[in-house]
N, C-alpha and C positions, 0 to 999 in steps of 0.2 A: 480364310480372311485374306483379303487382296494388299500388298502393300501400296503404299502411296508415296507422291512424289510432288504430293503440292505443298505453296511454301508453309512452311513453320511444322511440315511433317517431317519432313527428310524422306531420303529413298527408303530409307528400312522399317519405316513406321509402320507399327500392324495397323490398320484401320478399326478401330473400335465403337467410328460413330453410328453404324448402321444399328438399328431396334436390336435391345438387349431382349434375352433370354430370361425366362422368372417361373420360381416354382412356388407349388400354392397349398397351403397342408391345415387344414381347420381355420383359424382363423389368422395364420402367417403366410406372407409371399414376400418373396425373397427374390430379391435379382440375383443371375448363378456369379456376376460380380461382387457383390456385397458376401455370399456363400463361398465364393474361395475368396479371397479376403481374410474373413472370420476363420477356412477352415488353416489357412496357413498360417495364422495366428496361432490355433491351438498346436499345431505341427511342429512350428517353432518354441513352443512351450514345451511341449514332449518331451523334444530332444533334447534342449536344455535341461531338464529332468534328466533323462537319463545316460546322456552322453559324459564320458569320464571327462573328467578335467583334467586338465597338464598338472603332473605335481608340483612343475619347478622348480628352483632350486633355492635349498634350507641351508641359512645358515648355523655354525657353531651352537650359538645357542637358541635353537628352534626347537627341542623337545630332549632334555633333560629330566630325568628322574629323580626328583625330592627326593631324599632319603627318609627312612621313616621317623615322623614327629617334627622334622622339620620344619620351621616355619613359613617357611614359602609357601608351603603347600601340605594338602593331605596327603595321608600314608599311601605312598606307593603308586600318586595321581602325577601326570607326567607334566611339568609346570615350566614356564619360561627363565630361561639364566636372568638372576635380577641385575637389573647395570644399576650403575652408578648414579645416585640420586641428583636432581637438575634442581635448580631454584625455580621456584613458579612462577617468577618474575626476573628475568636478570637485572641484577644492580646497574647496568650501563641502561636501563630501559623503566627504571625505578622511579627516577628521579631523589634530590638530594635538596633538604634544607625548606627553603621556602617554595622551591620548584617541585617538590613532591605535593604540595598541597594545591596548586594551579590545579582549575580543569582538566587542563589538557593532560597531565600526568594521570590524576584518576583516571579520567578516560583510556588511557594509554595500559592501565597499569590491568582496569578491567577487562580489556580487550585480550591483553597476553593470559591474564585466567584463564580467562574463556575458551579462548582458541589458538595455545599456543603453536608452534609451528610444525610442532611434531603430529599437531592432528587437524591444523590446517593443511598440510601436505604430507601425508604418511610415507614410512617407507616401509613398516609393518603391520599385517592385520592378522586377528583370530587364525590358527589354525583354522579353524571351521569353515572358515569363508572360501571354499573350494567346490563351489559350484557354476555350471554357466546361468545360473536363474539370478546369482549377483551381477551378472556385465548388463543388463538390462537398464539399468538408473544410468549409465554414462555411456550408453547408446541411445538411448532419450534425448541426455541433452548433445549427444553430437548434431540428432535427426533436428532438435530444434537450431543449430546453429545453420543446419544448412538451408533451415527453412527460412532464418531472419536474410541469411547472405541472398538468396535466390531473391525472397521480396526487396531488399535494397536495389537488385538490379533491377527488376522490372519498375522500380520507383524512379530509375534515372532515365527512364524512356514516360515516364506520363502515364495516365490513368488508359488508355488506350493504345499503348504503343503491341500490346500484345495479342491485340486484336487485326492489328494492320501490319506488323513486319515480322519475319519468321523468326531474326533473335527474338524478337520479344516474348515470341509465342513459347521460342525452346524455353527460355526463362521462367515463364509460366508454367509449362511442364515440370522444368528442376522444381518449383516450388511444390505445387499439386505434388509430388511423388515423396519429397523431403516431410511435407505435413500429413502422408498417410504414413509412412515411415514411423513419423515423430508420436502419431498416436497408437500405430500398433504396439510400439518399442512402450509406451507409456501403459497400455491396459495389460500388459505382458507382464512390465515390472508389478503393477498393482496388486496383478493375480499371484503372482509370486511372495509379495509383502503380505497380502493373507493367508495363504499357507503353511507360512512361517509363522504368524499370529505374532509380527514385526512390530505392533504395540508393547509388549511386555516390558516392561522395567523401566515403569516414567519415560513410554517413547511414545505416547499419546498425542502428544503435538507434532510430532514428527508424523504420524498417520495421518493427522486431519491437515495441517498442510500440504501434504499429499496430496487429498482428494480433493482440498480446493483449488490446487492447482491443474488437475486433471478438470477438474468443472470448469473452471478460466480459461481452459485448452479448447471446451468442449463451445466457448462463446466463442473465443477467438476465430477457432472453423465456421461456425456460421457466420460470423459476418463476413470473412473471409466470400463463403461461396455466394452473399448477396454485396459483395462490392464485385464481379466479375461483369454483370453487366450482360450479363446473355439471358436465352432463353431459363437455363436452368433457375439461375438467380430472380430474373421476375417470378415465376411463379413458387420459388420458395418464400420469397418476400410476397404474394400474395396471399398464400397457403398459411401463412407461417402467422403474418398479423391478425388475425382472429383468436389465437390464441393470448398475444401480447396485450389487446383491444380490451379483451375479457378480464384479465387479469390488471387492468388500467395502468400499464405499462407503453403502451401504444401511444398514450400523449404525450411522451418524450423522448420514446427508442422506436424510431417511426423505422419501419425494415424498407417500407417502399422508397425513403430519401437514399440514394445511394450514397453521398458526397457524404450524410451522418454514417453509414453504416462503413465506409472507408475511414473516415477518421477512428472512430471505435476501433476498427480493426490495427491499424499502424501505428497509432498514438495511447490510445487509452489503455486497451486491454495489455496489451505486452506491457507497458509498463507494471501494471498489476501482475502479471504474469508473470514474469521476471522475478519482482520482490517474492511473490511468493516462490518461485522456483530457489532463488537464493536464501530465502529463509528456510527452507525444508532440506537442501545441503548443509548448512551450517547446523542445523538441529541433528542431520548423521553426524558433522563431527562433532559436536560437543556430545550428542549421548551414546554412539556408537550404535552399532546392528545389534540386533535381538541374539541373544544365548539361544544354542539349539534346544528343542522342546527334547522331551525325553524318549529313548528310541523305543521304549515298550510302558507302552499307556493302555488304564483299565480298560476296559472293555464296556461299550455305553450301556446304559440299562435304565427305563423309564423306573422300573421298580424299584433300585437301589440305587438315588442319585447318587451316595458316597463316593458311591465306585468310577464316578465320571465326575464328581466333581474336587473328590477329595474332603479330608477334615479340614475346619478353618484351620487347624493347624500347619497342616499341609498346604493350605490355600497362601497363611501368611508367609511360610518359608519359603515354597518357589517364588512369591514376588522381590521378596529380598533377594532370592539369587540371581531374578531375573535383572534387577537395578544394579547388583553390585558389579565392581569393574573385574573386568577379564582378567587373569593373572595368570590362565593355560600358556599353553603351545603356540609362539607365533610362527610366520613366515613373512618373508622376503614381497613387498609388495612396491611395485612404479606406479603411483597413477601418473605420472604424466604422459609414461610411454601407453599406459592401456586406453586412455583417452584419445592418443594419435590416431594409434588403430582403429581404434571406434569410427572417430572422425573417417580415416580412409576408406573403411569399409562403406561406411552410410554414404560417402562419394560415391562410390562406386555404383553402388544399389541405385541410388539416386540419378545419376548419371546413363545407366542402364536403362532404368523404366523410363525416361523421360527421352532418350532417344528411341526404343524401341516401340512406346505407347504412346506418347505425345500426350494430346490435353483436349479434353472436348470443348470445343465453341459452337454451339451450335447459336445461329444468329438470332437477335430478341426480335420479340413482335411489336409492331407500333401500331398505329389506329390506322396508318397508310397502308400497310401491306394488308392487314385486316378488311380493308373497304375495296382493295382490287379483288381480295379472294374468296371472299364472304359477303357482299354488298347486301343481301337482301337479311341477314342476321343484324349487319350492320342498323339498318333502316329500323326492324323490330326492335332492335336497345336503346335506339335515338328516342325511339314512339314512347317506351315505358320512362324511359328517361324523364320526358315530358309531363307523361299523365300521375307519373308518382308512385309506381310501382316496381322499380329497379331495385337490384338487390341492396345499394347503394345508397336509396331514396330511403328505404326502410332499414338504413342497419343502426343508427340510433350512435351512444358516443364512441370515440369522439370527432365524428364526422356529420352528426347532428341531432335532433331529437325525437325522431320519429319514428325508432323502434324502440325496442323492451333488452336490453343488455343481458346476458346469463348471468345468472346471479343462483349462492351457494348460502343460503344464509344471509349473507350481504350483497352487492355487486358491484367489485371495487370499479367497474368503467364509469361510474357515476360520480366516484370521488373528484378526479379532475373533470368531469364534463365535456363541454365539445369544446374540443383544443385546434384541430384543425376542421375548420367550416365547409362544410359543401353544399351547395343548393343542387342538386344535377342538372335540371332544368336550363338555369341560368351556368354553371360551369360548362357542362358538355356540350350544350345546344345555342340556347341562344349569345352566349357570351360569343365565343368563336362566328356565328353569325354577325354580330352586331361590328366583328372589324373589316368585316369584305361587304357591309351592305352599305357603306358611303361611293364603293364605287357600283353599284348593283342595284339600280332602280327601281326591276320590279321586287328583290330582295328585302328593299328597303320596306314596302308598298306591302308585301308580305307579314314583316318583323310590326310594321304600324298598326296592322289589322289586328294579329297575335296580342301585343301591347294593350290596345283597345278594350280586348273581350274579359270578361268576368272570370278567376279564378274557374267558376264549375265551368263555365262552356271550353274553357280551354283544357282542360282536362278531359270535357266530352269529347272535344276535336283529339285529341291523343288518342283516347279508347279506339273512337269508332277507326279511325287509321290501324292503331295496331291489332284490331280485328283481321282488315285487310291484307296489310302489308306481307300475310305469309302466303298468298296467291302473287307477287310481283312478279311481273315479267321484264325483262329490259331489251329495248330496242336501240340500236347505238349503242346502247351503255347509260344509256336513261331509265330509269327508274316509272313505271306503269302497273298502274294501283288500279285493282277495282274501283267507281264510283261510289263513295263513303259523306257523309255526313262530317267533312275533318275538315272542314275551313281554309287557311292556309300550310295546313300540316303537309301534305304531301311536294308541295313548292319549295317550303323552306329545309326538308331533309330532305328533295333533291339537290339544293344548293350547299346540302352539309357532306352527303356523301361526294358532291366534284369535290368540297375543300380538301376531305378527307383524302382524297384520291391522289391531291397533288400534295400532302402533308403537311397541308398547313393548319391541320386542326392539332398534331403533334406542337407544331413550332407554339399556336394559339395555349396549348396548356400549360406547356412547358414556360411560356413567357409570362404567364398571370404570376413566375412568380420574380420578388422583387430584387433578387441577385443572381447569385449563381444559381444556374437552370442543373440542378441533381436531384429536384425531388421529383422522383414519379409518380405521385400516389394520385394525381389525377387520371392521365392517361389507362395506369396500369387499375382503378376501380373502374374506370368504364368500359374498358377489354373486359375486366370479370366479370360485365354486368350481362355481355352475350354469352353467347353458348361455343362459338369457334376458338377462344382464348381456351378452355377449358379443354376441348374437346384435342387440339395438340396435347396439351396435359398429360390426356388419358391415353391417348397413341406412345405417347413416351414413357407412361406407369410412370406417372409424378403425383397423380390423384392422390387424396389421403387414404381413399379403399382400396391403392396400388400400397401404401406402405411407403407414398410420396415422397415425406421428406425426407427419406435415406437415400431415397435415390439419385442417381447422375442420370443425366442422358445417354444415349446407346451402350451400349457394354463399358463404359467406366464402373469403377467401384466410387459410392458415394460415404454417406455420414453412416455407417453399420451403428458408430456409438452413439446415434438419438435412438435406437431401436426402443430403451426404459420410455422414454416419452410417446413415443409413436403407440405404444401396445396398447395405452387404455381407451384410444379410439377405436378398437375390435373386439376390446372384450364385451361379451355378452350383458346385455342390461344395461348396458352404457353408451354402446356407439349409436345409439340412436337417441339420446337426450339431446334435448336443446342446450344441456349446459355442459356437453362433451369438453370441451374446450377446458373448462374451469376443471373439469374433473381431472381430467388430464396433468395442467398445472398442479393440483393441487396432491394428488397422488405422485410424481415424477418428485414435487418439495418433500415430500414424506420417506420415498424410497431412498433419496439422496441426504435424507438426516440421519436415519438411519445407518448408512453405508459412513457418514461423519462420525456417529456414536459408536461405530461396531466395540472399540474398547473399552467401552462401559455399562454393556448391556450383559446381562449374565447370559448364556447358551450360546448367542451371535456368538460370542466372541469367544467361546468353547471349541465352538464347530472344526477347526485347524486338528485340533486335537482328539476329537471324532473323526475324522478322516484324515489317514496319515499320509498327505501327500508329504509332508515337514522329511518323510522318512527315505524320500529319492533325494532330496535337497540335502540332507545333510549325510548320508550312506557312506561317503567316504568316511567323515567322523567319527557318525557311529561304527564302521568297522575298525577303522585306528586307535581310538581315543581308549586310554587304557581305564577301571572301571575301581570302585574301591568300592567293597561290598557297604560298606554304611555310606560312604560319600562321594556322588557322582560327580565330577568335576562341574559340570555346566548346571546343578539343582543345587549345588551347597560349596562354593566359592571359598576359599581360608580366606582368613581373615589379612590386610594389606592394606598398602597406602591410597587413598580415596581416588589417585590419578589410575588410568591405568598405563603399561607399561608399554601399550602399543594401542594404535586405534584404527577402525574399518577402513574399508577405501569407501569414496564416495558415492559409489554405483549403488551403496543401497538408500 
């Protein structure tokens, strides 16, 4: 790979926009991008499994031994020196007289319950928490801080500043590499929270806002990659709204507006994003990390569920021990300093790939570049345009009513109807005619005749042209049609390929509408309605039977995590339905309820404990942790005061 020296690469940039590399295996292809990616993901996972952790340093009282019968603890179970009992509320923080009964005292008084400050800011957690599969949650959100700072800055240069000046562009890269960063670090922690089976003991909500903020992550990147404004982004907002269209989502989260899908992205979503991020840290500290599972578990067996799944007896005592609070072994924990680190490192990382890789741009298409390099595809889209057979013409809501919507039992596109109107005819042809033909005589004399004729003969005069039009020749750069039966049709899409030529059928789409000029869903349906818009597509494996929407342009790594979405367009007996799309949606909502529900489905949520990875994650423990032949410290807890005596750090 050749390095590069033009602006917003720097000298040391590897060049990565040249045609990426893809491998093809039944019914998956993979760009070798997206493929390491994924596999240094699982690498990173690995290791953190099985790489020692630093033990640190314990203080005085971090593992004392109960004496036997004592009540701290069971016989001979190695349990924390009890300190000194704290008031759950300080009296200076209480409130006094008629000041205790004010709002604001409750409020005050509830808040210290809640999350007082020894576990809003810990400085001890579990013995057991001595794994690197814990640093994962506060490498997350460092990746996401760098990713809000990067987009701030490419915000104080304009929607386009990173397209034209090479800060802007480096900026753009910090971000791009902060937000692969922020979701590797995120499906790493994930995988790690189920292996742990990190639900246990009334931490249920703590899972499911998890996932919905991994799902809010997973919006936020897409609109992210359709506010950029390039190649890539039109055709994932082309690709993408068939889906949204189907599912009747598309009459108000339009992906071709860019200006909507940039708002969404900087405004809407992070804010949801956030709360939830913030409410799924504050759920670590109020209910703490999951107890370790136990290091030697039966042995699964279809024939004697017992043996996998235990007596209800057993079923109700491990969930009590999983809810009760920790009263073991702590140790000495900073989050403030491990969050530094985090943060520095993800600088770094960040900082790294964004100089050394840069950011793909490769430039979008518009109806102009389209009509110099394609003129006679051009002319066949205008013709169908016309006679009412464009993809566009026929796609029904909510761009009009004259196709048949996918529909699954229902077909929710019909719910809201046609939201946004398109005639093609009158949008892409003669509208844009009709503002250059006051100065264009015989244009005029053309549009009059057109006007005149009867629905059918005008649609005869399209046909018989787009019969022809795939024999043109051009002489000058004129457009030369066999002799056809088509009226003024060959005169007046002469007169539309020069507008095209000088881009003013751009300017003409772009202006029908009545403010700010960001929605493209004109221009960018009439690109889709030829074959050359697509056909880049498919040079670049962006196609949906390339495995499209995960991908980036030339060797970038793109969305690996729409892969759940993406698959049911290949599997067998389905990727050729007309109601792909809906199947899709509708299976991708089912798999991701499921992944919400994993703690309350009987087996799902077994599965950690069928296969013990729980037993590299917690290896140090279970070789420390001392063991009392009736009562294991982390399955049967003594009994204690309902607070516990230390709480996790926030990384889980």
């Amino acid at each position: 790979m050749k390095a590069l020296a033009l602006a917003g690469h720097g000298p040391l940039a590897i060049d990565l926009n040249q045609p990426g590399s893809y491998l093809n295996w039944s019914i998956f292809t993979i760009s070798v991008a997206n493929l390491v990616l994924i596999a240094v993901m699982v690498a990173i996972f690995g290791v953190a499994l099985l790489l020692p952790f630093p033990s640190g340093h314990r203080g005085k009282g971090d593992a004392v031994e109960a004496p036997a019968g004592d009540e701290g603890g069971a016989p001979g179970v190695m349990t924390a020196r009890p300190e000194a009992p704290t008031p759950e509320v300080p009296a200076v923080y209480a409130g006094s007289g008629e000041d205790a009964r004010m709002w604001t005292s409750r409020m005050r008084r509830l808040g210290l319950r809640l999350l007082p400050p020894n576990k809003l800011l810990p400085d001890r957690q579990p013995a057991y928490v001595a794994s690197w599969v814990y640093v994962f949650g506060v490498a997350t959100l460092a990746a996401l801080g760098v990713a809000i700072a990067s987009g701030f800055a490419i915000a104080l240069g304009g929607t386009d500043w990173w397209h034209t000046n090479p800060a802007g562009h480096f900026f753009n890269s910090l971000h791009l590499w902060s937000v692969e960063l922020f979701m590797a670090f995120m499906v790493i922690h994930l995988w790690g929270k189920f292996w742990m089976a990190a639900w246990r003991g009334r931490r249920a909500m703590t899972w499911i806002t998890g996932v919905v903020a991994f799902l809010a992550s997973v919006v936020e990147c897409f609109t992210g990659y359709l506010s950029q404004q390039n190649f890539d982004s039109q055709w994932i907002a082309t690709n993408g709204k068939d889906a949204f269209n189907a599912a009747g989502v598309g009459a108000f989260f339009n992906l071709m507006n860019f200006g909507q899908m940039l708002l969404w992205h900087v405004v809407l979503i992070p804010i949801i994003l956030m709360s939830l991020v913030g409410a799924h840290v504050l759920m670590v500290r109020v209910r703490g990390v999951a107890h370790p599972l136990e290091a030697a578990m039966p042995r699964f067996s279809f024939t004697s569920p017992r043996t996998w799944l235990g007596t209800a007896g057993e079923r109700r005592a491990a969930r009590a021990a999983d809810a009760a609070a920790w009263r073991g072994p702590t140790r000495r924990y900073d989050i403030l300093k491990e969050g530094t680190i985090a943060g520095l490192v993800v600088l770094v990382l960040t900082f790294g790939l964004a100089g050394l890789l840069s950011s793909p741009d490769v430039p979008p298409v518009t109806v102009q570049s389209w009509t110099q390099v394609a003129p006679a595809d051009f002319l066949g889209t205008a013709a169908s345009e016309l006679d009412g057979t464009s993809l566009t013409a026929t796609y029904g809501p909510p761009y009009n009513t004259n196709g048949t919507p996918q529909s699954l039992l229902f077909a929710p596109a019909n719910w809201f109807g046609v939201t946004q109107p398109i005639d093609p005819a009158q949008t892409f042809v003669l509208s844009p005619l009709s503002k250059i033909a006051p100065t264009d005589r015989p244009l005029a004399a053309a549009l009059a005749t057109w006007n005149a004729a009867s629905p059918a003969q005008q649609q005869k005069w399209a046909a018989n042209y787009g019969n022809v039009v795939t024999k043109v020749k051009f002489a000058g750069g004129n457009p030369v049609v066999p002799p056809a039966s088509d009226g003024p049709v060959p005169f007046m899409l002469a007169s539309l390929l020069t507008m095209g030529r000088s881009g003013g059928i751009d300017g003409a789409l772009i202006a029908q509408q009545p403010f700010y000029g960001t929605d493209y869903t004109k221009p960018l349906l009439f690109m889709e309605d030829g074959t050359y818009y697509a056909g880049l597509a498919s040079a670049m494996n962006l196609t949906g039977t390339q495995w499209g929407v995960m991908n980036e342009t030339g060797s970038y790594p793109g969305q690996p995590w729409l892969w759940l979405y993406q698959l049911w367009y290949h599997a067998p007996g389905w990727r050729n339905s007309k109601n792909v799309d809906l199947i899709a949606i509708y299976m991708t909502g089912l798999a991701t309820l499921l992944l919400l529900l994993v703690p309350f489905i009987p087996g799902l949520r077994d599965i950690p404990r069928w296969i013990p990875v729980h037993r590299l994650i917690w290896r140090s423990w279970n070789k420390t942790a001392p063991r009392s032949p009736a009562q294991p410290p982390a399955a049967q807890p003594p009994a204690g005061p309902a607070e516990p005596a230390s709480q996790p750090p926030v990384v889980s």
